[in-house]
PDB file of the backbone (N, CA, C, O) and the ligand in Angstrom, with CONECT records:
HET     ZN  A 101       1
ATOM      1  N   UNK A   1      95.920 146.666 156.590  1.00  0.00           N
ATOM      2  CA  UNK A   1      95.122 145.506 157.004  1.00  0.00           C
ATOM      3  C   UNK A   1      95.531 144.241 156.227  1.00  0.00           C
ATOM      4  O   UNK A   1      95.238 143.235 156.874  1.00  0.00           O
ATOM      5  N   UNK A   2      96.202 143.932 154.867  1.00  0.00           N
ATOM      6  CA  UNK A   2      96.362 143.362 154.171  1.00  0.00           C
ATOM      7  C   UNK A   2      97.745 142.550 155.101  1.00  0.00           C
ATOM      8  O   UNK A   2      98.251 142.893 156.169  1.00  0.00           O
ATOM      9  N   UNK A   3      98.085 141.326 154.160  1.00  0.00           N
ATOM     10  CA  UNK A   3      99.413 140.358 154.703  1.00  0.00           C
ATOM     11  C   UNK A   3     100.352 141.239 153.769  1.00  0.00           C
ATOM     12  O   UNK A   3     100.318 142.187 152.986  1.00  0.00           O
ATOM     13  N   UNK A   4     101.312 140.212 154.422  1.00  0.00           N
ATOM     14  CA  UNK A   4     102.488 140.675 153.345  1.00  0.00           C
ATOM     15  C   UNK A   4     102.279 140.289 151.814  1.00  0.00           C
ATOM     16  O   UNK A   4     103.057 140.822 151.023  1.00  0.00           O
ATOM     17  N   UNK A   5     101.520 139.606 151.416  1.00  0.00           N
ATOM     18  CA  UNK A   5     101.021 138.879 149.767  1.00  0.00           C
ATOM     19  C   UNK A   5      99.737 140.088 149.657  1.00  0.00           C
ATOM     20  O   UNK A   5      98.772 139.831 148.937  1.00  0.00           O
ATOM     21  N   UNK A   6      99.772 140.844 150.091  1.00  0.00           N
ATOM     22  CA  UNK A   6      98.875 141.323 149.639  1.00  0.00           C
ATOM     23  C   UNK A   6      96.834 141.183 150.046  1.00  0.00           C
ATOM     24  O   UNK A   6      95.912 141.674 149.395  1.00  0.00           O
ATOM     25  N   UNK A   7      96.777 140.439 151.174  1.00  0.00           N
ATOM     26  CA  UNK A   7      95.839 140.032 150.800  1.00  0.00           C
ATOM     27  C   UNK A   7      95.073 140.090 152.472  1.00  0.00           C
ATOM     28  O   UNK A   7      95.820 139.997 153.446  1.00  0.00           O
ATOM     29  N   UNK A   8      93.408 140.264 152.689  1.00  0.00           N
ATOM     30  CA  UNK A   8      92.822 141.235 154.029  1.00  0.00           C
ATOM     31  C   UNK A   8      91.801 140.105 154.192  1.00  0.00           C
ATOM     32  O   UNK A   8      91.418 139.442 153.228  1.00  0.00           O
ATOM     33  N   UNK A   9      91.267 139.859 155.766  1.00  0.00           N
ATOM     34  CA  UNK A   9      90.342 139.308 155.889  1.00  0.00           C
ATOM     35  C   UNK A   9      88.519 140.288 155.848  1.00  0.00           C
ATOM     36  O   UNK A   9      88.160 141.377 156.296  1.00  0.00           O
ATOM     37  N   UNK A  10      87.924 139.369 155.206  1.00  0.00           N
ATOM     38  CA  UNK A  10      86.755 140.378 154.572  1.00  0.00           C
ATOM     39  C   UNK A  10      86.272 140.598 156.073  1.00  0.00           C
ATOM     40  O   UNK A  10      85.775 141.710 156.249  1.00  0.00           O
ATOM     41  N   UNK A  11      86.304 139.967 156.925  1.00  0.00           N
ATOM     42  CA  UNK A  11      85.083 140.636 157.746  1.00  0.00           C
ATOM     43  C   UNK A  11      86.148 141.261 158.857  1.00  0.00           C
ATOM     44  O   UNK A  11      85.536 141.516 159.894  1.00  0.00           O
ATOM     45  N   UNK A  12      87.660 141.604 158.953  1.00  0.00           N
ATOM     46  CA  UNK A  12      88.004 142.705 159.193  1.00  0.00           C
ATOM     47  C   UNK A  12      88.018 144.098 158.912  1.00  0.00           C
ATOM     48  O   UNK A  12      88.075 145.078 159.655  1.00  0.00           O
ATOM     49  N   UNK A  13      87.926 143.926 157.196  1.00  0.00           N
ATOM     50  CA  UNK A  13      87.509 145.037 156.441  1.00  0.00           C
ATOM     51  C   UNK A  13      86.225 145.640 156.492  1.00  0.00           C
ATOM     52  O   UNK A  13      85.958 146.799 156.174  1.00  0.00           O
ATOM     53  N   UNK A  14      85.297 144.598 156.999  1.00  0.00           N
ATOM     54  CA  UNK A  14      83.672 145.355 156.772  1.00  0.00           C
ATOM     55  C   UNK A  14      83.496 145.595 158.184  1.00  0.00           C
ATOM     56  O   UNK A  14      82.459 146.217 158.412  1.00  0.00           O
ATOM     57  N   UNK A  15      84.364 145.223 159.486  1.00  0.00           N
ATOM     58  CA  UNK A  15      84.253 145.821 160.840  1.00  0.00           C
ATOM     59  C   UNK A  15      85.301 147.003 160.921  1.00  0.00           C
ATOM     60  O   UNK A  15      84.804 147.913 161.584  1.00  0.00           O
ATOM     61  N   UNK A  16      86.620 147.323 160.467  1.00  0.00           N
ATOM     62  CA  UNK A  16      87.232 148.646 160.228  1.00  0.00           C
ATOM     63  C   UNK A  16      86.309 149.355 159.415  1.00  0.00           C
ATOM     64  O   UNK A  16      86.004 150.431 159.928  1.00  0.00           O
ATOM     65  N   UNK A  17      85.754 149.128 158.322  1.00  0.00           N
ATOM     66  CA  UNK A  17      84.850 150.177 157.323  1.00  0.00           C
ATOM     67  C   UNK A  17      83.459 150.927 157.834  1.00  0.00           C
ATOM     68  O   UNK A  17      82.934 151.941 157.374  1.00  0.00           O
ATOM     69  N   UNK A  18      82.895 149.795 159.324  1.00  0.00           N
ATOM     70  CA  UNK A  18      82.257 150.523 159.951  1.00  0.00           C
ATOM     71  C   UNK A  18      82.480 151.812 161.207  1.00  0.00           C
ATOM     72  O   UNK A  18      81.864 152.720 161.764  1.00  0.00           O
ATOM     73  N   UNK A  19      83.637 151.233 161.175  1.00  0.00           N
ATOM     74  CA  UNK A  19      84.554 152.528 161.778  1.00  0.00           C
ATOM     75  C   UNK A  19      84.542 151.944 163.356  1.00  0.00           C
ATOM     76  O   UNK A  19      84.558 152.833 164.207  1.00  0.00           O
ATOM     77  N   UNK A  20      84.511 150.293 163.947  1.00  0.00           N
ATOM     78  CA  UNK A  20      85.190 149.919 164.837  1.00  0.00           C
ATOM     79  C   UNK A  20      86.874 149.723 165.010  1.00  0.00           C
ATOM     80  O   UNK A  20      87.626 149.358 164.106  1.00  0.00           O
ATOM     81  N   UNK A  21      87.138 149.946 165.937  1.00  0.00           N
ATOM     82  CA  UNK A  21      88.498 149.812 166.273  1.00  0.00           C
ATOM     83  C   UNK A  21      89.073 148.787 165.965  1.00  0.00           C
ATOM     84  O   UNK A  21      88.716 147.984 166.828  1.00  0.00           O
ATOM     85  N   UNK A  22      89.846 148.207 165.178  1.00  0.00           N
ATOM     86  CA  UNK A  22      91.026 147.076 165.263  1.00  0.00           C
ATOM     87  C   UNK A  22      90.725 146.113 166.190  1.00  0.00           C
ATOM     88  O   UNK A  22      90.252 146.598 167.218  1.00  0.00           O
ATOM     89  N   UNK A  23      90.853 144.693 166.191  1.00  0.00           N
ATOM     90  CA  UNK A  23      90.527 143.685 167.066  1.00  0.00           C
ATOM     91  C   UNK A  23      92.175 144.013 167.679  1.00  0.00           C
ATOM     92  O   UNK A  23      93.078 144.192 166.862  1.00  0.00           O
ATOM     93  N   UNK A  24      92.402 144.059 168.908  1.00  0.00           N
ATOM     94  CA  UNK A  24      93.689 144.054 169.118  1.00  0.00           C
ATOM     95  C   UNK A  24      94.443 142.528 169.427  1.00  0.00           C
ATOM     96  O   UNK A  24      93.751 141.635 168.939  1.00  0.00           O
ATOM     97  N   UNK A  25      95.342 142.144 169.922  1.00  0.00           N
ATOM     98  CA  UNK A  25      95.979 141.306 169.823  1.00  0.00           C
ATOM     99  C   UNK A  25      95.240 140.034 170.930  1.00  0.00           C
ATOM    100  O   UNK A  25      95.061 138.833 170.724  1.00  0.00           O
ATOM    101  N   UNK A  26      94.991 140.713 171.888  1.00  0.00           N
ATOM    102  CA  UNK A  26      94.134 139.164 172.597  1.00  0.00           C
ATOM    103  C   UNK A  26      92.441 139.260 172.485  1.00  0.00           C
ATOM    104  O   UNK A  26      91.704 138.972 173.428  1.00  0.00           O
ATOM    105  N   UNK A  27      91.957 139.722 171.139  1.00  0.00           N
ATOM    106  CA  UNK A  27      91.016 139.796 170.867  1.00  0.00           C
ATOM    107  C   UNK A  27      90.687 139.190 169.627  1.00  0.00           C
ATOM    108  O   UNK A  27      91.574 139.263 168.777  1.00  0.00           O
ATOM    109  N   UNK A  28      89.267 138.404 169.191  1.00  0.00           N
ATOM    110  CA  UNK A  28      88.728 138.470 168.070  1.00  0.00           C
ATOM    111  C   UNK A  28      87.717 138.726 167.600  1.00  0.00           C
ATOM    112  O   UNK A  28      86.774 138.949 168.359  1.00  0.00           O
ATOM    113  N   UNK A  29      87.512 138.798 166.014  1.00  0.00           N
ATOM    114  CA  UNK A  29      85.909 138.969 165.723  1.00  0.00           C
ATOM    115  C   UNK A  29      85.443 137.699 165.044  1.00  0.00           C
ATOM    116  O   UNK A  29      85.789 137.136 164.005  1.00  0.00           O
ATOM    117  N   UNK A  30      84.220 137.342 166.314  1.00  0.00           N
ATOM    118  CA  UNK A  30      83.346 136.259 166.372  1.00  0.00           C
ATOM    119  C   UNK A  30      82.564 136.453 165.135  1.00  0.00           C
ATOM    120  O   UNK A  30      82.572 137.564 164.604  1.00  0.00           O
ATOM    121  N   UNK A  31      81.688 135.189 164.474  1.00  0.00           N
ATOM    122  CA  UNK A  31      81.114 135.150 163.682  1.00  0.00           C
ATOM    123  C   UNK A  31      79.443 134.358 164.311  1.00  0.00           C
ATOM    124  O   UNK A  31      79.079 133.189 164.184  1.00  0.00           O
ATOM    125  N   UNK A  32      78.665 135.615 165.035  1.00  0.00           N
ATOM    126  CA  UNK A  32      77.579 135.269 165.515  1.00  0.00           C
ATOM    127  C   UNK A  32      76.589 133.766 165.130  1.00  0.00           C
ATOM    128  O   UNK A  32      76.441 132.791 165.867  1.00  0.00           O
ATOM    129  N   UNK A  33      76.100 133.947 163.961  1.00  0.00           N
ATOM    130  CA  UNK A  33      75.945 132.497 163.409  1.00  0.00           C
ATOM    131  C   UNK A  33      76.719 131.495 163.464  1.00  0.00           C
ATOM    132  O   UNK A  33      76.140 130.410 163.518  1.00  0.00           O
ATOM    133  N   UNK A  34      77.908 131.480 163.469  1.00  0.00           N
ATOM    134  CA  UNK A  34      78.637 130.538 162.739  1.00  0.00           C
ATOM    135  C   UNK A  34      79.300 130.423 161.435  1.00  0.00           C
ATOM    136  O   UNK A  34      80.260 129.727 161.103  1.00  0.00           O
ATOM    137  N   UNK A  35      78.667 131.159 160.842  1.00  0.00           N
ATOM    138  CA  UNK A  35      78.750 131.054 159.142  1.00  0.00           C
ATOM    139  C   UNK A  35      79.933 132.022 159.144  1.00  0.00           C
ATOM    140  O   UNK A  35      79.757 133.185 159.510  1.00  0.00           O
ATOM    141  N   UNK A  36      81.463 131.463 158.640  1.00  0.00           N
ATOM    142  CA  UNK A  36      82.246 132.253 158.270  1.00  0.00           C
ATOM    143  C   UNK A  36      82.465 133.216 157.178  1.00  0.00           C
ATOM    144  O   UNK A  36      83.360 134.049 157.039  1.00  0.00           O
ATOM    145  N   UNK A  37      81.392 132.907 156.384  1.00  0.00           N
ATOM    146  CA  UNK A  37      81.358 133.317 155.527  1.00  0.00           C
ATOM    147  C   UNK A  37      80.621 134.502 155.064  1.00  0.00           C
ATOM    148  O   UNK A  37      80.841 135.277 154.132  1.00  0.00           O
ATOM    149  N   UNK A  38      79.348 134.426 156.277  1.00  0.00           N
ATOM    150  CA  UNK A  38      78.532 135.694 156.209  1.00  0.00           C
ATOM    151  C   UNK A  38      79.178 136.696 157.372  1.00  0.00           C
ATOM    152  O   UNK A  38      79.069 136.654 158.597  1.00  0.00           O
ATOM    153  N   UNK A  39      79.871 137.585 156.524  1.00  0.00           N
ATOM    154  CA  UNK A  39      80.709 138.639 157.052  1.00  0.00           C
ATOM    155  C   UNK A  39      79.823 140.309 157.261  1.00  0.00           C
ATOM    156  O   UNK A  39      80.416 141.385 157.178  1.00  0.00           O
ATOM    157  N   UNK A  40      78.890 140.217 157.432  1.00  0.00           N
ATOM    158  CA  UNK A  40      77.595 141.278 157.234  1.00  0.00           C
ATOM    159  C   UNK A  40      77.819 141.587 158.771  1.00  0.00           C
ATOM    160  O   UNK A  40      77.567 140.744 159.631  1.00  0.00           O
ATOM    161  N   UNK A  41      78.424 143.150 159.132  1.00  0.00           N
ATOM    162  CA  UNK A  41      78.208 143.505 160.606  1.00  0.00           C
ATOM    163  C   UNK A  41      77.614 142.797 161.582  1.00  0.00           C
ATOM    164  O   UNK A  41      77.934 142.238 162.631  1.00  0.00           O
ATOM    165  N   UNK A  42      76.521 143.011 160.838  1.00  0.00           N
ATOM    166  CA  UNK A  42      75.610 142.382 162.018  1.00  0.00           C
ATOM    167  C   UNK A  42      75.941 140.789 162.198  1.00  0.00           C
ATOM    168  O   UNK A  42      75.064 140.000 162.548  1.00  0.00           O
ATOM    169  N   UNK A  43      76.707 140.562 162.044  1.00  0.00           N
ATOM    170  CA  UNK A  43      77.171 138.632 162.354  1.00  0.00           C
ATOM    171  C   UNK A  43      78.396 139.115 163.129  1.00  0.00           C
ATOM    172  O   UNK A  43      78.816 138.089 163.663  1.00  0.00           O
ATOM    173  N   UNK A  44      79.187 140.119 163.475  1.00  0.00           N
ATOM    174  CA  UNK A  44      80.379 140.393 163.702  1.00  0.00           C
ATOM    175  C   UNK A  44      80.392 140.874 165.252  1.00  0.00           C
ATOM    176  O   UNK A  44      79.600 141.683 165.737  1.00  0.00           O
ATOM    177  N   UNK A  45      81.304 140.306 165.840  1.00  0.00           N
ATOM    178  CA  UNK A  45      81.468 140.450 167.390  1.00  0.00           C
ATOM    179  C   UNK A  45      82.409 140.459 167.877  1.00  0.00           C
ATOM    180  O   UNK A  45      82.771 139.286 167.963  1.00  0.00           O
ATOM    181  N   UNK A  46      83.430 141.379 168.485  1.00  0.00           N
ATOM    182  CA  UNK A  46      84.618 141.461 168.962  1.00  0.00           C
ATOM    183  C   UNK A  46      84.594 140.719 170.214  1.00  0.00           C
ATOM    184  O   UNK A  46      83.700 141.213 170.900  1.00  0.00           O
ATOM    185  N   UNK A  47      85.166 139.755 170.834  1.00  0.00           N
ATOM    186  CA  UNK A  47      85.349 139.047 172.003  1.00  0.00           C
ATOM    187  C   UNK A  47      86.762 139.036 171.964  1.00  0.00           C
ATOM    188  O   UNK A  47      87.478 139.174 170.973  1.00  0.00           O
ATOM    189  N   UNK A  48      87.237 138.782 173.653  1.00  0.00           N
ATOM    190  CA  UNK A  48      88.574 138.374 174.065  1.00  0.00           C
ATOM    191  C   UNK A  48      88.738 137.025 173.946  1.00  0.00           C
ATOM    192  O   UNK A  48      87.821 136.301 174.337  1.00  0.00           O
ATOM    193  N   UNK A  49      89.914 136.455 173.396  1.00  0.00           N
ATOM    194  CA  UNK A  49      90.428 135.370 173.296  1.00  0.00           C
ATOM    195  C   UNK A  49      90.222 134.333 174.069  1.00  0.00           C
ATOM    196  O   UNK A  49      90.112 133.208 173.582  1.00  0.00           O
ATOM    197  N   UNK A  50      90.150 134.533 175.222  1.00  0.00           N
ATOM    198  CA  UNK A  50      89.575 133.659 176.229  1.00  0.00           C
ATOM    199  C   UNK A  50      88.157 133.204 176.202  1.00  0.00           C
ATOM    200  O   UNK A  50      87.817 132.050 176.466  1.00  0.00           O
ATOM    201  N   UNK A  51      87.403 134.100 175.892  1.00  0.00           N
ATOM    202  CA  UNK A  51      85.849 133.909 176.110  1.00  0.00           C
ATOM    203  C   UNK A  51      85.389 133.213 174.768  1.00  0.00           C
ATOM    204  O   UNK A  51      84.399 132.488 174.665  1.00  0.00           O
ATOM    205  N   UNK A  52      86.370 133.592 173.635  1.00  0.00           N
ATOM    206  CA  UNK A  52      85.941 133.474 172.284  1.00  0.00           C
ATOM    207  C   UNK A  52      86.063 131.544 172.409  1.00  0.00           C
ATOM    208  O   UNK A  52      85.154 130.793 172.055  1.00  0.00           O
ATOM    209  N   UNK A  53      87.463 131.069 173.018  1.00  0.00           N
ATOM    210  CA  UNK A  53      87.873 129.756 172.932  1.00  0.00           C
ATOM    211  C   UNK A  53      86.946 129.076 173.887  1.00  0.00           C
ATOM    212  O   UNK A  53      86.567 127.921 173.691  1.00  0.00           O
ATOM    213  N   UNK A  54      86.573 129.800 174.937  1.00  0.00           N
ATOM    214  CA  UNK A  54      85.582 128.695 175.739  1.00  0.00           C
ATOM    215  C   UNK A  54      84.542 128.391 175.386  1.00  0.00           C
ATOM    216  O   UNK A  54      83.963 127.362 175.733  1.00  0.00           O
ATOM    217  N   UNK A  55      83.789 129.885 174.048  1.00  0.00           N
ATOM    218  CA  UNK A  55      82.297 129.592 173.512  1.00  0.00           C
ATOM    219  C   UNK A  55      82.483 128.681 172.523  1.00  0.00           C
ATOM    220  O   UNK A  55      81.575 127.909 172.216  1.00  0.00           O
ATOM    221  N   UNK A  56      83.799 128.666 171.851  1.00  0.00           N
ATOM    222  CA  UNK A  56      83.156 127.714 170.942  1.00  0.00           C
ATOM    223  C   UNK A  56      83.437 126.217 171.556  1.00  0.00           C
ATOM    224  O   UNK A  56      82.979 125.302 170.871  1.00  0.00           O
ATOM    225  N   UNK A  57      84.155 125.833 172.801  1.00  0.00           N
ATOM    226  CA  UNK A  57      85.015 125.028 173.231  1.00  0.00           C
ATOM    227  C   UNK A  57      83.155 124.223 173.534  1.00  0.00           C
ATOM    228  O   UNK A  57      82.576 123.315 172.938  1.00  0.00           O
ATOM    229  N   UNK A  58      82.861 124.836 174.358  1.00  0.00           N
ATOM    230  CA  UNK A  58      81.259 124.641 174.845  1.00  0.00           C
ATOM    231  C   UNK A  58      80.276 124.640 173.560  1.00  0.00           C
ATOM    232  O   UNK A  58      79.072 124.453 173.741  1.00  0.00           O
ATOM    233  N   UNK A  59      80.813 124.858 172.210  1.00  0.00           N
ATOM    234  CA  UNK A  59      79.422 124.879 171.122  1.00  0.00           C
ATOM    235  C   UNK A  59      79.804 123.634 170.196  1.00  0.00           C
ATOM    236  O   UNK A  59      79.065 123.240 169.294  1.00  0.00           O
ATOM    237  N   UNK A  60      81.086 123.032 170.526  1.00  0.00           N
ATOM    238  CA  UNK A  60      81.417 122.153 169.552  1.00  0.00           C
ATOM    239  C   UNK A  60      80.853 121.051 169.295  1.00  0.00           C
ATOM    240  O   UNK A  60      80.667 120.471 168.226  1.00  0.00           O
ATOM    241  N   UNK A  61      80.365 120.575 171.251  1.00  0.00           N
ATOM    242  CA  UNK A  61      80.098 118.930 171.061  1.00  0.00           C
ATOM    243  C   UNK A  61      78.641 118.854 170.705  1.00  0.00           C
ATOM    244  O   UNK A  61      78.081 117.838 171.117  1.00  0.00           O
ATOM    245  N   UNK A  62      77.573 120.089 169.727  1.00  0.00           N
ATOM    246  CA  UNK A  62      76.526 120.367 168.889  1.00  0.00           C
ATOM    247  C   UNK A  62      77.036 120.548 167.937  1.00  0.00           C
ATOM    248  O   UNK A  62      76.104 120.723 167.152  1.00  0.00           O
ATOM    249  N   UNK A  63      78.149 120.659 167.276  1.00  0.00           N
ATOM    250  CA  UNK A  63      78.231 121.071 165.851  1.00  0.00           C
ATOM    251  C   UNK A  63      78.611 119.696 164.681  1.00  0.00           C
ATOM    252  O   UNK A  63      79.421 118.773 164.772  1.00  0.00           O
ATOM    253  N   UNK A  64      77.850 119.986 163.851  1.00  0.00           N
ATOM    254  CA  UNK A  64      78.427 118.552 162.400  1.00  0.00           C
ATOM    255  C   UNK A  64      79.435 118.824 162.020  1.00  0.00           C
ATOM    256  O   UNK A  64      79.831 119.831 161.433  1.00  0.00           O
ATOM    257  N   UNK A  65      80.298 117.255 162.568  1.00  0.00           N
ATOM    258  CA  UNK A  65      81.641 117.414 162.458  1.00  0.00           C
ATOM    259  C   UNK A  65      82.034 117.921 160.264  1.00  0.00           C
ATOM    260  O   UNK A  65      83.001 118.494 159.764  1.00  0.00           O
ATOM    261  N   UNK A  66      81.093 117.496 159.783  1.00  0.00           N
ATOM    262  CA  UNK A  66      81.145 117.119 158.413  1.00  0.00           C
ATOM    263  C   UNK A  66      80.994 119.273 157.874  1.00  0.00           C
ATOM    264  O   UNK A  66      81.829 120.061 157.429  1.00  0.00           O
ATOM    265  N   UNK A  67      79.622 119.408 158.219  1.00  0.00           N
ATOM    266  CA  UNK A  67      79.372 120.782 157.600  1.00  0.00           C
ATOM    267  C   UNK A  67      79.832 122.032 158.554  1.00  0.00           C
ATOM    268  O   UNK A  67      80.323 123.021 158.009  1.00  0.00           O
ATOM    269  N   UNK A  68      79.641 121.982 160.281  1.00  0.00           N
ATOM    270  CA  UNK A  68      80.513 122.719 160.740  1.00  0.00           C
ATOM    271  C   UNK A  68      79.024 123.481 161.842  1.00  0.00           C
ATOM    272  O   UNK A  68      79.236 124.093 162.889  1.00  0.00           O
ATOM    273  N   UNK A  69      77.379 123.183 161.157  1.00  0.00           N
ATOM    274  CA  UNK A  69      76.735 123.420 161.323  1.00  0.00           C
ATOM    275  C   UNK A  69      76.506 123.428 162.866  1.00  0.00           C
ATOM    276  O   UNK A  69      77.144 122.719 163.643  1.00  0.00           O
ATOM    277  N   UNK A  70      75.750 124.106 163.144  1.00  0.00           N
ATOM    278  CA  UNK A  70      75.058 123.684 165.136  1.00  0.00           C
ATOM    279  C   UNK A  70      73.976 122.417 164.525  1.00  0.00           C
ATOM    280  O   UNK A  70      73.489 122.295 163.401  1.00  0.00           O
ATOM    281  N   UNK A  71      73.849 121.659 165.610  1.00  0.00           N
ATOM    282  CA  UNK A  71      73.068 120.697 165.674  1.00  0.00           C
ATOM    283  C   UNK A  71      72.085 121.024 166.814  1.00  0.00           C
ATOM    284  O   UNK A  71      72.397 121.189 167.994  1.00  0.00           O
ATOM    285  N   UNK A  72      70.636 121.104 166.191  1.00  0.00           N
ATOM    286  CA  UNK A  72      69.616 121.458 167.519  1.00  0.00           C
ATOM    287  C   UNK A  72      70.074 120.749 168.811  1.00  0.00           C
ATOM    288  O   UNK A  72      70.488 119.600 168.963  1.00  0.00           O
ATOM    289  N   UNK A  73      69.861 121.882 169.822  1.00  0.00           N
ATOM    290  CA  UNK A  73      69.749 121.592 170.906  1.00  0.00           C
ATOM    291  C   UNK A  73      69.106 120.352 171.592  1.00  0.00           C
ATOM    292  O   UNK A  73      69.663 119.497 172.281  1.00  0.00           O
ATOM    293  N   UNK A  74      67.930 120.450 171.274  1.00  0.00           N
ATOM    294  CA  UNK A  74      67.067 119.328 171.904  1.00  0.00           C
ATOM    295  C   UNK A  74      67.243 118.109 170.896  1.00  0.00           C
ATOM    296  O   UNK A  74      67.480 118.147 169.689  1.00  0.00           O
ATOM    297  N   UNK A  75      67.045 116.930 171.807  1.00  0.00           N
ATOM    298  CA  UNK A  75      67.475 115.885 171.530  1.00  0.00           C
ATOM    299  C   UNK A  75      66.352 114.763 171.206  1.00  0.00           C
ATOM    300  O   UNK A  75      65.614 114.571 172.172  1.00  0.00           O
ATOM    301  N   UNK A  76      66.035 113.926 169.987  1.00  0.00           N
ATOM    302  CA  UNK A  76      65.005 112.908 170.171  1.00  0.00           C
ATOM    303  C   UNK A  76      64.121 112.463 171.142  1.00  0.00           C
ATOM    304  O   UNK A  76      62.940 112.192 170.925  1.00  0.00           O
ATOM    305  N   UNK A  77      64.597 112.399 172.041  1.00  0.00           N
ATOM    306  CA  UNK A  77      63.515 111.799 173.386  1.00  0.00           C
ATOM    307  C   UNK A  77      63.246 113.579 174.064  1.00  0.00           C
ATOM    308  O   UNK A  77      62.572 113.832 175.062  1.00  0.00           O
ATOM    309  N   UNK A  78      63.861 114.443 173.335  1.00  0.00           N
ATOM    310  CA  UNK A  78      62.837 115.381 174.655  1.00  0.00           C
ATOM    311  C   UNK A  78      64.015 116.359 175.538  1.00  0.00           C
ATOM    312  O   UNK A  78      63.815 117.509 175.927  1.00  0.00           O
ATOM    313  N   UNK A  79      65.124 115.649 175.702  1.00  0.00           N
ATOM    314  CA  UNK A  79      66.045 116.181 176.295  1.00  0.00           C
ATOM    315  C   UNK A  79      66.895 117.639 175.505  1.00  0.00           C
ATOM    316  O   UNK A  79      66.971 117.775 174.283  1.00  0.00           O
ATOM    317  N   UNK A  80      67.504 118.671 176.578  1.00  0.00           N
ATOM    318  CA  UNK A  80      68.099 119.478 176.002  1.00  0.00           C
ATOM    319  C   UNK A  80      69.613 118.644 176.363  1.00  0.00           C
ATOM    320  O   UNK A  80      69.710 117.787 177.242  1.00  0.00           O
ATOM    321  N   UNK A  81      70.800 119.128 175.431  1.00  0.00           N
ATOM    322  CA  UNK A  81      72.427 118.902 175.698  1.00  0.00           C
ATOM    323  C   UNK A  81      72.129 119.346 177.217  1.00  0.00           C
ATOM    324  O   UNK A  81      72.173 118.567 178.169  1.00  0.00           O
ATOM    325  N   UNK A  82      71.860 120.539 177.288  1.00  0.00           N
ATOM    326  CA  UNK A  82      72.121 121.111 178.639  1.00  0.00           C
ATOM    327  C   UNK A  82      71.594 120.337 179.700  1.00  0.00           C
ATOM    328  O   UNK A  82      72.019 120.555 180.834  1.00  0.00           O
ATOM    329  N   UNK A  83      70.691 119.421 179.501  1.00  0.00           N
ATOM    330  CA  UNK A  83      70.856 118.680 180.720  1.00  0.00           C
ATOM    331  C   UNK A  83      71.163 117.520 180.725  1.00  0.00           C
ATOM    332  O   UNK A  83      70.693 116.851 181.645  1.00  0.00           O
ATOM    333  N   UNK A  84      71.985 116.887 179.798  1.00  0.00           N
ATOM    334  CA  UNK A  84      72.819 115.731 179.817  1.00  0.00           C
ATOM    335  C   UNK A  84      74.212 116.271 180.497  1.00  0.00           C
ATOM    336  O   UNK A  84      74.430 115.953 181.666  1.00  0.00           O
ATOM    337  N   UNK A  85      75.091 117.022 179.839  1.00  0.00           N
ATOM    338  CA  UNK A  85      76.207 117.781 180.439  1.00  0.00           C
ATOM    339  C   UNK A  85      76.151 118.459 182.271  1.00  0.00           C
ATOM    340  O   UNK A  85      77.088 118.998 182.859  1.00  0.00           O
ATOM    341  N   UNK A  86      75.239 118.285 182.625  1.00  0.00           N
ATOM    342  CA  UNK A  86      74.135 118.621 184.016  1.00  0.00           C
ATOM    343  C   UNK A  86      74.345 117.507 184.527  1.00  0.00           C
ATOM    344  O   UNK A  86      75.037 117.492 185.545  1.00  0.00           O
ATOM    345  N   UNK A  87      73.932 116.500 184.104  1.00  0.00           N
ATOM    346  CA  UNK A  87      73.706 114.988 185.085  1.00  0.00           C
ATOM    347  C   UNK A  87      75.102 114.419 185.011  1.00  0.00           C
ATOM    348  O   UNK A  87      75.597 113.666 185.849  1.00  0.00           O
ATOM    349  N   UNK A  88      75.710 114.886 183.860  1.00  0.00           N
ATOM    350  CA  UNK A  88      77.074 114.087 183.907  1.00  0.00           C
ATOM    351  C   UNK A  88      78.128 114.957 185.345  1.00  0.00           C
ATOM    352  O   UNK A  88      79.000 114.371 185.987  1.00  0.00           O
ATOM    353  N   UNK A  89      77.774 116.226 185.515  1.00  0.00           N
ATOM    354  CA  UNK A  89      78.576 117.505 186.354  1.00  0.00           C
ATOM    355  C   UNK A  89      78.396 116.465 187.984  1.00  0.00           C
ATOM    356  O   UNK A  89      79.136 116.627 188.955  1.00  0.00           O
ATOM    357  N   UNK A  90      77.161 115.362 187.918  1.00  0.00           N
ATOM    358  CA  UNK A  90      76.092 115.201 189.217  1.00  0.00           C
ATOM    359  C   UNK A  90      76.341 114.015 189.524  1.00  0.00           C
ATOM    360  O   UNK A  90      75.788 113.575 190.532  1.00  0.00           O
ATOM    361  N   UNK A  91      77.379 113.015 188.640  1.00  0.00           N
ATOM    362  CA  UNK A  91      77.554 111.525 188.233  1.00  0.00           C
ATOM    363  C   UNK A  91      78.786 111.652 189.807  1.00  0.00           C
ATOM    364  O   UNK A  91      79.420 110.664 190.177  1.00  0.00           O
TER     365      UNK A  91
HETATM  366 ZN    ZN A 101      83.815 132.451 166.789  1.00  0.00          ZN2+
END
């Protein structure tokens, strides 16, 4: 699992150690929250490459460009994203 330097990604190791299969090559493991850092199974999600790039492609224009965070959904006046991205589909 390691590179050639020697060295493994932790939350490949703690999804092989639970005894899932290898992400294979047009696959990855998602990080449910967000938080790359919390590598705890239960944050861990194998998706195909495709689906993985469109969720986050679709989660970005909520996230702080600065911390990386989601930015609530709903918006000051009341509105969800989801229905601004809606009226713009309707423009
Ligand atoms: Zn992801």
């Amino acid at each position: 699992m390691a590179d050639p330097n020697g060295w493994a990604y932790e939350h490949l190791v703690v999804w092989c150690a639970a005894g899932s299969p290898r992400p294979k090559r047009d696959e990855i493991l998602h990080h449910r929250n967000g938080d790359k850092t919390d590598n705890r199974i239960a944050n861990l999600e194998l998706m195909k490459r495709r689906a993985h790039n469109a969720h986050h492609l679709a989660e970005d224009g909520r996230r702080c460009r600065v911390t990386g965070r989601l930015l609530p959904r709903r918006l000051l006046d009341g509105r969800e994203h989801n229905d601004i991205s809606e009226a713009r589909a309707n423009d």
